[in-house]
mmCIF file of the N, C-alpha and C atoms, coordinates in Angstrom:
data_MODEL
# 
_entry.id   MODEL 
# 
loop_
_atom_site.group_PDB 
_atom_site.id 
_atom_site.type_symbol 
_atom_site.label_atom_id 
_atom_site.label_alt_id 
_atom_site.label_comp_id 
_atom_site.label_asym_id 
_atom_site.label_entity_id 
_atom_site.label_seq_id 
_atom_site.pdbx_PDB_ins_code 
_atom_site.Cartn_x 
_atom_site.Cartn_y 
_atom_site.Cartn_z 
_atom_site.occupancy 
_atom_site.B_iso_or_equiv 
_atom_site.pdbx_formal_charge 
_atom_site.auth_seq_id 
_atom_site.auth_comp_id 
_atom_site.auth_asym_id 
_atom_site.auth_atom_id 
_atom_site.pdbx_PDB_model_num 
ATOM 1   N N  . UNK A 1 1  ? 114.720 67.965  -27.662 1.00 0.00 ? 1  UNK A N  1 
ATOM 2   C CA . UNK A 1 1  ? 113.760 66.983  -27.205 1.00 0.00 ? 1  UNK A CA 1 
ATOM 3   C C  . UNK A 1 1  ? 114.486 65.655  -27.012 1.00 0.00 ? 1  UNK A C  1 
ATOM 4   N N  . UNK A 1 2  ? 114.240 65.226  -25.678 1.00 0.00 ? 2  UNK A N  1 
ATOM 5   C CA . UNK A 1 2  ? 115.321 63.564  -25.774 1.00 0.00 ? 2  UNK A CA 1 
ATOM 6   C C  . UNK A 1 2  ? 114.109 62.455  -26.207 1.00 0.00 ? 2  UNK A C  1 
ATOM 7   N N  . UNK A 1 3  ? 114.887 61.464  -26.526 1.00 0.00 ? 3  UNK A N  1 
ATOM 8   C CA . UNK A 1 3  ? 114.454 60.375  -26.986 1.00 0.00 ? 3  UNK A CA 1 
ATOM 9   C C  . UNK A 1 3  ? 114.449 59.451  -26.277 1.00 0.00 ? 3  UNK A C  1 
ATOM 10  N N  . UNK A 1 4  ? 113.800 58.412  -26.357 1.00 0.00 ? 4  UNK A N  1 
ATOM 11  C CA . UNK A 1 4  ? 114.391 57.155  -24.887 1.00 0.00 ? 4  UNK A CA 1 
ATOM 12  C C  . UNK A 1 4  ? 113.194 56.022  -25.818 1.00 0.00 ? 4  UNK A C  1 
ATOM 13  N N  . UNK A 1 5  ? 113.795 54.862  -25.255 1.00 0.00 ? 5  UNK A N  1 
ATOM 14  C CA . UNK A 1 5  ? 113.513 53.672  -25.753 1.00 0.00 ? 5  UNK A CA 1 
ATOM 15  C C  . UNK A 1 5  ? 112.046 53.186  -24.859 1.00 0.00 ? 5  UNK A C  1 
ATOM 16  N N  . UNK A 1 6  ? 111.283 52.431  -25.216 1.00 0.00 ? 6  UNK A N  1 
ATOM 17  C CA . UNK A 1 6  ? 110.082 51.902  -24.575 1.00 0.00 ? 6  UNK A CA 1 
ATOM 18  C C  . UNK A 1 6  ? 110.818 51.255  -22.881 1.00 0.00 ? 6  UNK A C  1 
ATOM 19  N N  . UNK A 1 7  ? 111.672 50.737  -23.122 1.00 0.00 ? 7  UNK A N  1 
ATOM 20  C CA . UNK A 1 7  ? 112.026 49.762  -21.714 1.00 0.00 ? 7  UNK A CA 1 
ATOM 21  C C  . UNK A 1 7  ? 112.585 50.305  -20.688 1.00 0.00 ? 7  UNK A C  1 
ATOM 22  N N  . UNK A 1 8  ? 113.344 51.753  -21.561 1.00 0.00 ? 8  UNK A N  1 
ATOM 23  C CA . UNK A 1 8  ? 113.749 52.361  -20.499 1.00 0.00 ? 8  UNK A CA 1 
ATOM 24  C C  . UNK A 1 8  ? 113.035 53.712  -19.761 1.00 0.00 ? 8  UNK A C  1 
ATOM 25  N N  . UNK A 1 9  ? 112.045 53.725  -20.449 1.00 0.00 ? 9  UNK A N  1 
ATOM 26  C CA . UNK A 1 9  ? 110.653 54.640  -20.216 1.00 0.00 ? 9  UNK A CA 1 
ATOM 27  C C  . UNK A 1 9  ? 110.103 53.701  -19.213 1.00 0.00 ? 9  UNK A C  1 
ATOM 28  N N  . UNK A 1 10 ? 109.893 52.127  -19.381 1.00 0.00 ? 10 UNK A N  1 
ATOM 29  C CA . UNK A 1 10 ? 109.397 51.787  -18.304 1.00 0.00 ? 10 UNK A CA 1 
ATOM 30  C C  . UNK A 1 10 ? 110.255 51.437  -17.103 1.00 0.00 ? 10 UNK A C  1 
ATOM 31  N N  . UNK A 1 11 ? 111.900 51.541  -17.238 1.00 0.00 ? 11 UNK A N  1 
ATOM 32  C CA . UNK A 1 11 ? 112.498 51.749  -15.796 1.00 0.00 ? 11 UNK A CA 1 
ATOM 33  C C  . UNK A 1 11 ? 112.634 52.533  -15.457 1.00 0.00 ? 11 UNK A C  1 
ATOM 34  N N  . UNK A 1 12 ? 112.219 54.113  -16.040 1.00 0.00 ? 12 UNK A N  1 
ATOM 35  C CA . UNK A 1 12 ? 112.330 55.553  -15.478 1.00 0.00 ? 12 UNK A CA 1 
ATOM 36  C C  . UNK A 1 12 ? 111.092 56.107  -15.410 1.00 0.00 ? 12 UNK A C  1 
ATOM 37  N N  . UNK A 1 13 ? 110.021 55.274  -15.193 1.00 0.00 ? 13 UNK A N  1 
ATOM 38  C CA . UNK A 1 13 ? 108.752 56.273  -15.532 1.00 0.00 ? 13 UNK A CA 1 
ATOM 39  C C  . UNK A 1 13 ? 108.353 57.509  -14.732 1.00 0.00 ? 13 UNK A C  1 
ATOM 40  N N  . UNK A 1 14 ? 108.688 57.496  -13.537 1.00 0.00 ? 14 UNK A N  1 
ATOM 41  C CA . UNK A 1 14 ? 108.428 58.534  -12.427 1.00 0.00 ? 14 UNK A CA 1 
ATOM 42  C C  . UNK A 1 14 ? 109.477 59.691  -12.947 1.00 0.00 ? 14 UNK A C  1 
ATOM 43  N N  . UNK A 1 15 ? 110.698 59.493  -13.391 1.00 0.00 ? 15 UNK A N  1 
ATOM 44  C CA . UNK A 1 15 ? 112.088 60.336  -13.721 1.00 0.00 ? 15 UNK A CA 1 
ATOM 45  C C  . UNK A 1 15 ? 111.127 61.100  -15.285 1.00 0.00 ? 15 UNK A C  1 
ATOM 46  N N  . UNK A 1 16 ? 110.795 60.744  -15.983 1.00 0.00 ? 16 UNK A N  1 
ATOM 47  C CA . UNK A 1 16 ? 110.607 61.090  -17.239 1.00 0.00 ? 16 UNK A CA 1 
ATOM 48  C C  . UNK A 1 16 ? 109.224 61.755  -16.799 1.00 0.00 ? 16 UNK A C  1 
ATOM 49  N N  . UNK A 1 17 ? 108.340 61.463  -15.945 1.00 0.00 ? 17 UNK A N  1 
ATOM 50  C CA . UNK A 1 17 ? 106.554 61.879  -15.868 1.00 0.00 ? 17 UNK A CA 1 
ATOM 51  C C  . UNK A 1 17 ? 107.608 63.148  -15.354 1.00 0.00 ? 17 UNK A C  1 
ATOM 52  N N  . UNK A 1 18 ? 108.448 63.346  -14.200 1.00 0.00 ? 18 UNK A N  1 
ATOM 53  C CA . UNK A 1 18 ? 108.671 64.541  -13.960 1.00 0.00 ? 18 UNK A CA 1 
ATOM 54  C C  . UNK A 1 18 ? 109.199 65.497  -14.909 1.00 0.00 ? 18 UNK A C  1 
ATOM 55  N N  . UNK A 1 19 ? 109.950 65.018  -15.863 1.00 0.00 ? 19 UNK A N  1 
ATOM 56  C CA . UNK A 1 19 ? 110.527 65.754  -17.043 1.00 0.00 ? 19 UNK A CA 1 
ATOM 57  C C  . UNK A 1 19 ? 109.314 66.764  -17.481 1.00 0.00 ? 19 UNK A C  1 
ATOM 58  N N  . UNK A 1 20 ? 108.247 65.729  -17.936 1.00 0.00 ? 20 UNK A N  1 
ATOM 59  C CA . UNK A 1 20 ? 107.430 66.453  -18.527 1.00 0.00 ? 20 UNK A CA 1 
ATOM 60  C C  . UNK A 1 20 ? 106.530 67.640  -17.926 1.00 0.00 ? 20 UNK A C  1 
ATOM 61  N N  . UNK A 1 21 ? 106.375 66.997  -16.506 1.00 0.00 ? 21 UNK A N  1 
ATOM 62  C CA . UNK A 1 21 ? 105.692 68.174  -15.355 1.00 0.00 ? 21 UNK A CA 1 
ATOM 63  C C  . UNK A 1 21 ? 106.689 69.525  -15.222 1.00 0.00 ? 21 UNK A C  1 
ATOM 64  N N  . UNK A 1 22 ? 107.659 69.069  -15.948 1.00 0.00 ? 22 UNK A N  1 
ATOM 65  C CA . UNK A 1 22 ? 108.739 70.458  -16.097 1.00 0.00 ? 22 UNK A CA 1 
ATOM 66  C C  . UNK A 1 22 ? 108.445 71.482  -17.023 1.00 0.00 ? 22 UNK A C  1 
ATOM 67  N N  . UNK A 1 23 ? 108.090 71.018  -18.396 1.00 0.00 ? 23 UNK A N  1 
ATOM 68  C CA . UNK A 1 23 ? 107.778 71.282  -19.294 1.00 0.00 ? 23 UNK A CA 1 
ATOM 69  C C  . UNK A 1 23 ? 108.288 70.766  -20.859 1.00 0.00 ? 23 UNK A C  1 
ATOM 70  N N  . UNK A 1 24 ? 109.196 69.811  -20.344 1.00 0.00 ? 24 UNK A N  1 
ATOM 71  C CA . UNK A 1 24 ? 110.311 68.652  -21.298 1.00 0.00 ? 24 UNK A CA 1 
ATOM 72  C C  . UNK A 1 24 ? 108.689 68.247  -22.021 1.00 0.00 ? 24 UNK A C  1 
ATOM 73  N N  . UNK A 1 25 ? 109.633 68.077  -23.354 1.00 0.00 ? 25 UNK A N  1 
ATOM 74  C CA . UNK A 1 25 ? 108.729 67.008  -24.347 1.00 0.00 ? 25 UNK A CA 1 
ATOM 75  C C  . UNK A 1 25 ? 109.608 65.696  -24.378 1.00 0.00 ? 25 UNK A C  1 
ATOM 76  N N  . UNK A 1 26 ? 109.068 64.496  -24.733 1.00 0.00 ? 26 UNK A N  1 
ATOM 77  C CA . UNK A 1 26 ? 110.053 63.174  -24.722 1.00 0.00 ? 26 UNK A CA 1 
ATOM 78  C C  . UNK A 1 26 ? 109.438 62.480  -26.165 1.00 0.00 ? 26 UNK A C  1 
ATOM 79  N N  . UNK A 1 27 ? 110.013 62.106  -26.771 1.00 0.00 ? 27 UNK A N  1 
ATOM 80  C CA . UNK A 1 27 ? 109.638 60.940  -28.068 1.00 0.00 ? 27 UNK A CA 1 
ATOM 81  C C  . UNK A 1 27 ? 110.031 59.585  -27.153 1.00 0.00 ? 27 UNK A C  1 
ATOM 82  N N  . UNK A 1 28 ? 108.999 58.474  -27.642 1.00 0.00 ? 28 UNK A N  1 
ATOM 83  C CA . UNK A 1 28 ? 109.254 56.971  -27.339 1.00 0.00 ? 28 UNK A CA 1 
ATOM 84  C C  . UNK A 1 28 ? 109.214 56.062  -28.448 1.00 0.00 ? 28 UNK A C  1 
ATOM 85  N N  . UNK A 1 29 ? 110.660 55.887  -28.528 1.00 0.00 ? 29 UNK A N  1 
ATOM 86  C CA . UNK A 1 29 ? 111.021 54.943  -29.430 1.00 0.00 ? 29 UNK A CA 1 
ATOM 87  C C  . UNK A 1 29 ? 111.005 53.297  -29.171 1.00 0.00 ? 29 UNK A C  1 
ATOM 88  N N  . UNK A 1 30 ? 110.537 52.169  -30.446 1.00 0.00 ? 30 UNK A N  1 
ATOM 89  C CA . UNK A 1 30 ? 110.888 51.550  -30.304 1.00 0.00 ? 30 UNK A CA 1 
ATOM 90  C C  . UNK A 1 30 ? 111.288 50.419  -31.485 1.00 0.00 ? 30 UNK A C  1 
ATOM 91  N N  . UNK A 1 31 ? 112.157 50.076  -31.086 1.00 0.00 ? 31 UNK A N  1 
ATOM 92  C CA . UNK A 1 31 ? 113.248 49.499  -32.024 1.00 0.00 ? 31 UNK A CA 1 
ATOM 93  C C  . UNK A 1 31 ? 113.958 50.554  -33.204 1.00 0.00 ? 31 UNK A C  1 
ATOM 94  N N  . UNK A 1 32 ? 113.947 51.742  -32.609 1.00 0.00 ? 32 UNK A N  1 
ATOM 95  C CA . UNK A 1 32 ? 114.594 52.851  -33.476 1.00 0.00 ? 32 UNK A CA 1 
ATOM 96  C C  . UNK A 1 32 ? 113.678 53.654  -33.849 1.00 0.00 ? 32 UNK A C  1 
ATOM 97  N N  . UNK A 1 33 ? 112.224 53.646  -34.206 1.00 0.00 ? 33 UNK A N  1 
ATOM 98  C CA . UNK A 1 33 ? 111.075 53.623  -34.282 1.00 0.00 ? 33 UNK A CA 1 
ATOM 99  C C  . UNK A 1 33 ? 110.425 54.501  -33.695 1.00 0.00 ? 33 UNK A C  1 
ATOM 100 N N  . UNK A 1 34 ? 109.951 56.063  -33.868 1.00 0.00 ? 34 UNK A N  1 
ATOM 101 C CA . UNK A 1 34 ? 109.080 56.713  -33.100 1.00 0.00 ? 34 UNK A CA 1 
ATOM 102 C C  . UNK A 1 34 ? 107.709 56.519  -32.727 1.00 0.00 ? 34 UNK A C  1 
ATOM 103 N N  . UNK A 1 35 ? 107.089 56.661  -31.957 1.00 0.00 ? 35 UNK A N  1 
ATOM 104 C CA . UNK A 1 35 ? 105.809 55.744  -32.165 1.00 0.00 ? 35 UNK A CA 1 
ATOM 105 C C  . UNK A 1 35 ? 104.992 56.634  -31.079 1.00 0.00 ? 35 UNK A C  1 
ATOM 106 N N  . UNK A 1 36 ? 105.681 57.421  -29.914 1.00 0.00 ? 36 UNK A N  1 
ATOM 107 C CA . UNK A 1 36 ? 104.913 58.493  -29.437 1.00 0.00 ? 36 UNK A CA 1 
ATOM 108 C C  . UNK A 1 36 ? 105.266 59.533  -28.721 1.00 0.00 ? 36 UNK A C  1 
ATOM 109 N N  . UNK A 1 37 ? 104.526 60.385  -28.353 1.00 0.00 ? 37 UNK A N  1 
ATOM 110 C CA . UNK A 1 37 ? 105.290 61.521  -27.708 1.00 0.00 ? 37 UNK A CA 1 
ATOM 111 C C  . UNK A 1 37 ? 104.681 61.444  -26.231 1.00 0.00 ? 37 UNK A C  1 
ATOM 112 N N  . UNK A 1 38 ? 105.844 62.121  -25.364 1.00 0.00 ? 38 UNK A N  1 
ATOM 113 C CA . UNK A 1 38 ? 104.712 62.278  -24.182 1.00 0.00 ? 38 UNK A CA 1 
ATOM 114 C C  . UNK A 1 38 ? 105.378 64.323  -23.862 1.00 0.00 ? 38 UNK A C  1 
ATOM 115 N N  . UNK A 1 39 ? 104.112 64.627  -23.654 1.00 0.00 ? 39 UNK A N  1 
ATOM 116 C CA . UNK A 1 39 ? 104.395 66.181  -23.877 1.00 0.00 ? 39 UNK A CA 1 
ATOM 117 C C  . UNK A 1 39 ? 103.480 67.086  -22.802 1.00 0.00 ? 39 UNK A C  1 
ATOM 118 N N  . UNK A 1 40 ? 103.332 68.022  -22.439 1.00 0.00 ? 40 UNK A N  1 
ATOM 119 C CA . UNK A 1 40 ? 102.671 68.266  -21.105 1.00 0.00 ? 40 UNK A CA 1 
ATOM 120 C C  . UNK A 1 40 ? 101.832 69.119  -21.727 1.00 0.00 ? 40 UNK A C  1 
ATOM 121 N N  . UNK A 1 41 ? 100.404 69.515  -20.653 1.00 0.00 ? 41 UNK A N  1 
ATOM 122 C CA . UNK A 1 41 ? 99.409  69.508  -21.016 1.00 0.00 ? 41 UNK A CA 1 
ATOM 123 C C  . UNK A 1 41 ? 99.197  71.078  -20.834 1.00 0.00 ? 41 UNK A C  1 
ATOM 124 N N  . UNK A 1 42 ? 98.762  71.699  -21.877 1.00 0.00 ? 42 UNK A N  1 
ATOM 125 C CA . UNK A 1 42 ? 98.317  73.254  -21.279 1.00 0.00 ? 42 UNK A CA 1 
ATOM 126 C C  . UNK A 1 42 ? 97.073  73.636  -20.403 1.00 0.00 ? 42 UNK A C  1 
ATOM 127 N N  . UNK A 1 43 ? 97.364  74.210  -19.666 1.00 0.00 ? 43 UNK A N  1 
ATOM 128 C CA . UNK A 1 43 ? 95.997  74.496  -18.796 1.00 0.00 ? 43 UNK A CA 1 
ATOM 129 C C  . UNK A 1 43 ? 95.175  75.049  -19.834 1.00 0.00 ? 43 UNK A C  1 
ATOM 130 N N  . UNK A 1 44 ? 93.897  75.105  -19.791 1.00 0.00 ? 44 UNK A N  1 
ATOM 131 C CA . UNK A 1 44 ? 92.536  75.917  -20.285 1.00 0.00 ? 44 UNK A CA 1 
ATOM 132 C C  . UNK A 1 44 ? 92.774  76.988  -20.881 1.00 0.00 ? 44 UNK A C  1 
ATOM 133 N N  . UNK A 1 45 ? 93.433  77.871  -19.142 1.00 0.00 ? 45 UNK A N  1 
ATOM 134 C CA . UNK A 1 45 ? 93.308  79.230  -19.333 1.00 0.00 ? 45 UNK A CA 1 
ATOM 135 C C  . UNK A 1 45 ? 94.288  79.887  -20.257 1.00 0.00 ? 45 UNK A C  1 
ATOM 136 N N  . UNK A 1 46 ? 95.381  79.170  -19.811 1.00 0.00 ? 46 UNK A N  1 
ATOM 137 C CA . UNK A 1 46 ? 96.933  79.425  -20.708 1.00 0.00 ? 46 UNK A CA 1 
ATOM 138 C C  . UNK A 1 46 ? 96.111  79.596  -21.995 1.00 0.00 ? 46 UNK A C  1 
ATOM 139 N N  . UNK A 1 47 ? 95.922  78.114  -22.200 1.00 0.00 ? 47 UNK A N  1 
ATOM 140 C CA . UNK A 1 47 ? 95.606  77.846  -24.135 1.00 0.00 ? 47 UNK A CA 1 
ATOM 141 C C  . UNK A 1 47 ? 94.563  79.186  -24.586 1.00 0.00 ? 47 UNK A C  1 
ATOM 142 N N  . UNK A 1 48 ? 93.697  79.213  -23.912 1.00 0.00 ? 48 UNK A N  1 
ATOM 143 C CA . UNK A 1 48 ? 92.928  80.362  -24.253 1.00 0.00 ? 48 UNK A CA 1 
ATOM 144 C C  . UNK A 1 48 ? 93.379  81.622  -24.063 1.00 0.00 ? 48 UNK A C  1 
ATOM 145 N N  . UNK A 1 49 ? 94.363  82.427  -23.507 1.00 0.00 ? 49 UNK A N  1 
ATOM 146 C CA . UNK A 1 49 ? 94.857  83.314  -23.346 1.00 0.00 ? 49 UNK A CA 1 
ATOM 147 C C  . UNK A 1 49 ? 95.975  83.479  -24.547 1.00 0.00 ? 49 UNK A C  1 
ATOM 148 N N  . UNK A 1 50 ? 96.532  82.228  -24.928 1.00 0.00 ? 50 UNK A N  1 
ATOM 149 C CA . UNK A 1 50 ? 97.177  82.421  -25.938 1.00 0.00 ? 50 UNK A CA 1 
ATOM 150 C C  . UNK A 1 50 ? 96.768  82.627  -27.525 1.00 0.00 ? 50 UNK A C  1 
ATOM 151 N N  . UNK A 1 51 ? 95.271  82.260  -27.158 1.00 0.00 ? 51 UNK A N  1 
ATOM 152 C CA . UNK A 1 51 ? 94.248  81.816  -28.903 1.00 0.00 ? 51 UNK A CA 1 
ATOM 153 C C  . UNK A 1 51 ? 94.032  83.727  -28.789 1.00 0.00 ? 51 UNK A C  1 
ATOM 154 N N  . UNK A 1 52 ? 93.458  84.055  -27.745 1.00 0.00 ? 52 UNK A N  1 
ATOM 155 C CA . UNK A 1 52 ? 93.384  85.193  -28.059 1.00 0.00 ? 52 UNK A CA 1 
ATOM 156 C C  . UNK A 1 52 ? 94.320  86.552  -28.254 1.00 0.00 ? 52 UNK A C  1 
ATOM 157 N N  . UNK A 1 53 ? 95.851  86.126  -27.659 1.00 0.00 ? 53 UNK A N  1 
ATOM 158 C CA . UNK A 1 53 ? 97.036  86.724  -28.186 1.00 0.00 ? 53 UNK A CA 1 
ATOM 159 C C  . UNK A 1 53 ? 96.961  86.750  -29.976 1.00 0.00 ? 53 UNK A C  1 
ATOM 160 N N  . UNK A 1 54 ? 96.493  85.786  -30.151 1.00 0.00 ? 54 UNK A N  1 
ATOM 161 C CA . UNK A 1 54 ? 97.367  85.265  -31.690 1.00 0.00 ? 54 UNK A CA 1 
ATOM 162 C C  . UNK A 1 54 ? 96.033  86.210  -31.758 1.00 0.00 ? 54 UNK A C  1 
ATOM 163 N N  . UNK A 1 55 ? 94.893  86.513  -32.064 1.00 0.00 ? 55 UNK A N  1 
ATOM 164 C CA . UNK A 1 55 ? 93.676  87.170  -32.428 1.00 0.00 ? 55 UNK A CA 1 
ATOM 165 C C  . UNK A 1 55 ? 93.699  88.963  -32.443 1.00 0.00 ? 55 UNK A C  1 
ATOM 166 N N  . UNK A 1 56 ? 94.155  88.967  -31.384 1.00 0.00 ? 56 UNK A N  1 
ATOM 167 C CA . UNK A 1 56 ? 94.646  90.450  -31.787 1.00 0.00 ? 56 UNK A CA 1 
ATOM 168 C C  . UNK A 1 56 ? 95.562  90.806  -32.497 1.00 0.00 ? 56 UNK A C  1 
ATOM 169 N N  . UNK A 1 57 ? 96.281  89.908  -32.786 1.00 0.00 ? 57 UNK A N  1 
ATOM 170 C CA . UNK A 1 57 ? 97.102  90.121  -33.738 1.00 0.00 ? 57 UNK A CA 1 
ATOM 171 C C  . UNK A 1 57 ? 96.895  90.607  -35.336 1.00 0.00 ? 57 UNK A C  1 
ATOM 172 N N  . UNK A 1 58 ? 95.802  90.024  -35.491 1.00 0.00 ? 58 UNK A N  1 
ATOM 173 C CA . UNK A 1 58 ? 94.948  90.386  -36.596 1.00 0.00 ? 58 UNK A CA 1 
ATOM 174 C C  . UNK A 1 58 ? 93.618  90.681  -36.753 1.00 0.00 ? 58 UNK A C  1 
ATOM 175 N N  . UNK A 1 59 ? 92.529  90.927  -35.247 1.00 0.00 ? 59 UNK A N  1 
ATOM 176 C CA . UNK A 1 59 ? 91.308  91.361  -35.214 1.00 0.00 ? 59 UNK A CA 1 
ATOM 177 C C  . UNK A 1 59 ? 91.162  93.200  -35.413 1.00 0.00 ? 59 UNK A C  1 
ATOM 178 N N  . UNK A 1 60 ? 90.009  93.094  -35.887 1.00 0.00 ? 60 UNK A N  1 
ATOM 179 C CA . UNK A 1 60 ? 89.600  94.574  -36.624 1.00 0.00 ? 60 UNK A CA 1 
ATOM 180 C C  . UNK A 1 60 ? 88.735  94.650  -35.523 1.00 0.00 ? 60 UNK A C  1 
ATOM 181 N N  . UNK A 1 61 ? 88.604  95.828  -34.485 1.00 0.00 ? 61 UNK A N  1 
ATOM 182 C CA . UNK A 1 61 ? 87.259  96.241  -33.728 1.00 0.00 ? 61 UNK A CA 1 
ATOM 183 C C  . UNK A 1 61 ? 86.641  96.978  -33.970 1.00 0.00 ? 61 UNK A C  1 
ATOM 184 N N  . UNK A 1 62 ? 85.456  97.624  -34.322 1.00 0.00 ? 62 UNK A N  1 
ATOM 185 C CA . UNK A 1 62 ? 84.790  98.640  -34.901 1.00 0.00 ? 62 UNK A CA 1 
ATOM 186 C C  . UNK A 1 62 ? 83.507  98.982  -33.619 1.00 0.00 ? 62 UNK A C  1 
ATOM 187 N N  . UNK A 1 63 ? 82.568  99.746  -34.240 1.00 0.00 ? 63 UNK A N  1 
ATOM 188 C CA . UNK A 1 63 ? 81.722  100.201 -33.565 1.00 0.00 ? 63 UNK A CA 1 
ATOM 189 C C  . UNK A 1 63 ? 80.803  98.830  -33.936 1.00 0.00 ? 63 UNK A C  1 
ATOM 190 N N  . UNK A 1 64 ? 80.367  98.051  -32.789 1.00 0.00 ? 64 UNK A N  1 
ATOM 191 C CA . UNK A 1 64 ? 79.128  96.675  -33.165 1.00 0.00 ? 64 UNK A CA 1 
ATOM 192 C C  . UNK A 1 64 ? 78.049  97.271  -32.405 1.00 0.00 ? 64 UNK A C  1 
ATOM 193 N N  . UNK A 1 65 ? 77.777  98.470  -31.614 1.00 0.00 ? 65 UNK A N  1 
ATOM 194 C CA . UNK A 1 65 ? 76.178  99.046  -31.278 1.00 0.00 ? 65 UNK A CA 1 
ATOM 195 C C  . UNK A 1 65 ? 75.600  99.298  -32.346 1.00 0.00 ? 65 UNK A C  1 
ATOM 196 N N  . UNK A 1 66 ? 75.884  100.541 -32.703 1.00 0.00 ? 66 UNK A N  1 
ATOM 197 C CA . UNK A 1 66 ? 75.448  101.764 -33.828 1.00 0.00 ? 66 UNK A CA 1 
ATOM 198 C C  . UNK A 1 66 ? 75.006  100.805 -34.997 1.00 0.00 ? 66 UNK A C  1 
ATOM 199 N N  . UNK A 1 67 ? 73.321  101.591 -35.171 1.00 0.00 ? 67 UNK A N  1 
ATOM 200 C CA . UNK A 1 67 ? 72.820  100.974 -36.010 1.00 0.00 ? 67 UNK A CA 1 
ATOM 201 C C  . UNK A 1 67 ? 73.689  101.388 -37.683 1.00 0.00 ? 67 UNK A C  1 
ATOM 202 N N  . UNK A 1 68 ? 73.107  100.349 -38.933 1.00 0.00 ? 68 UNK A N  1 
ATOM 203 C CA . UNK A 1 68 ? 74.090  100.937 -39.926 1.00 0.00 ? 68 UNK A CA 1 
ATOM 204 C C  . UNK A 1 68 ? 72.948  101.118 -40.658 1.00 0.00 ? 68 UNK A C  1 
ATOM 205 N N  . UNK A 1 69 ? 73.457  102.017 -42.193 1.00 0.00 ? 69 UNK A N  1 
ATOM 206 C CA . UNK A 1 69 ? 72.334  102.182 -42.853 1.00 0.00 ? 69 UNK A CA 1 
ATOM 207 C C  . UNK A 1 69 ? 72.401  101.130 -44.222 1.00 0.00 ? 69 UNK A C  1 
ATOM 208 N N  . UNK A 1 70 ? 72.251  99.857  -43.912 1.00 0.00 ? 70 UNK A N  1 
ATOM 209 C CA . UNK A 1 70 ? 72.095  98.757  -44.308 1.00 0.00 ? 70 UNK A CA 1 
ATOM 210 C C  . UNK A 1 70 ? 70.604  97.654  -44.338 1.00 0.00 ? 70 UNK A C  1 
ATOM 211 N N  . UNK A 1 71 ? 70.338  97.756  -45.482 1.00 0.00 ? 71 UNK A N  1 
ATOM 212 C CA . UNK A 1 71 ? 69.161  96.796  -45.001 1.00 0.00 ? 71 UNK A CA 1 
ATOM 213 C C  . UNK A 1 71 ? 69.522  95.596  -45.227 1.00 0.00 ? 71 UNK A C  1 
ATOM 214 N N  . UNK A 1 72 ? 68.777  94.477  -44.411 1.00 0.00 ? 72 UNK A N  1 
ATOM 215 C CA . UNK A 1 72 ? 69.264  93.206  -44.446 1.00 0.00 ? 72 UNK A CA 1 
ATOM 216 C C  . UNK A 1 72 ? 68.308  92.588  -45.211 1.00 0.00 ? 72 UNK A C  1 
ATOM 217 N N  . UNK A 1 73 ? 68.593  90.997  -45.895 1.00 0.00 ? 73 UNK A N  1 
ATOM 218 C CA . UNK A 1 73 ? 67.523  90.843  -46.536 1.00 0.00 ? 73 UNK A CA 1 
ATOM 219 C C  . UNK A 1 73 ? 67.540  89.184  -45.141 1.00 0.00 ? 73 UNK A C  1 
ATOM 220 N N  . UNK A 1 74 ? 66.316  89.215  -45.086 1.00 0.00 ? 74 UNK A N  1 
ATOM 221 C CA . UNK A 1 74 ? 65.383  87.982  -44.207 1.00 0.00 ? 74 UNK A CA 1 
ATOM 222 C C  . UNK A 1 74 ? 65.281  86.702  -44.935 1.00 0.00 ? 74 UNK A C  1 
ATOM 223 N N  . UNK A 1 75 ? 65.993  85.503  -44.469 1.00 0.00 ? 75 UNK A N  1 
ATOM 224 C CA . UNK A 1 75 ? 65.918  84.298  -45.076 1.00 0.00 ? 75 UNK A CA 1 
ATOM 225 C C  . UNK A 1 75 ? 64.568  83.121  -44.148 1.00 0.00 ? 75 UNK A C  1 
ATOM 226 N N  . UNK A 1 76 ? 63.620  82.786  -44.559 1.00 0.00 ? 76 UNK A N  1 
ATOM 227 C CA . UNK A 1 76 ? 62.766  82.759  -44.439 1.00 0.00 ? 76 UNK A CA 1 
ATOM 228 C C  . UNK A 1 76 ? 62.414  80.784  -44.903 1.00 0.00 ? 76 UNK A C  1 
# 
C-alpha cells in the first residue's frame, strides 16, 4: 500500500483517483501522521456475492417445506 503526503495528494489527485480506480489502496499522511485512507469501492453485487461465498462456507440446508412433528408454543 503506498503512502503519500496531503500536498502531494493534492498535486497528483487525478494520478492517485486513478490508482485507486485500479484497485490500489493509498494512506494520506500528514506530517508523518496517518489520518486517511482512500480505497476503492465494491460494487453491490461483488460485496454480496462475496457475503454469500463466506455463507456457504458454513450454512446447513435442510428440508424448510416438510412439516415437523414439533409443536410450537404461541406468544401472545
Amino acid at each position: 500500500m503506498e503512502s503519500i503526503g496531503v500536498s502531494k495528494l493534492r498535486e497528483n489527485m487525478v494520478q492517485f483517483l486513478n490508482k485507486v480506480r485500479r484497485g490500489e489502496s493509498i494512506t494520506i499522511t500528514s506530517r508523518g501522521t496517518e489520518i486517511a485512507m482512500l480505497i476503492p469501492i465494491k460494487k453491490k453485487k461483488e460485496s454480496a456475492r462475496d457475503a454469500l461465498k463466506q455463507l456457504r462456507k458454513t450454512a446447513v440446508v435442510g428440508d424448510v417445506v416438510s412439516p415437523i412433528d414439533e409443536e410450537w408454543k404461541v406468544l401472545k
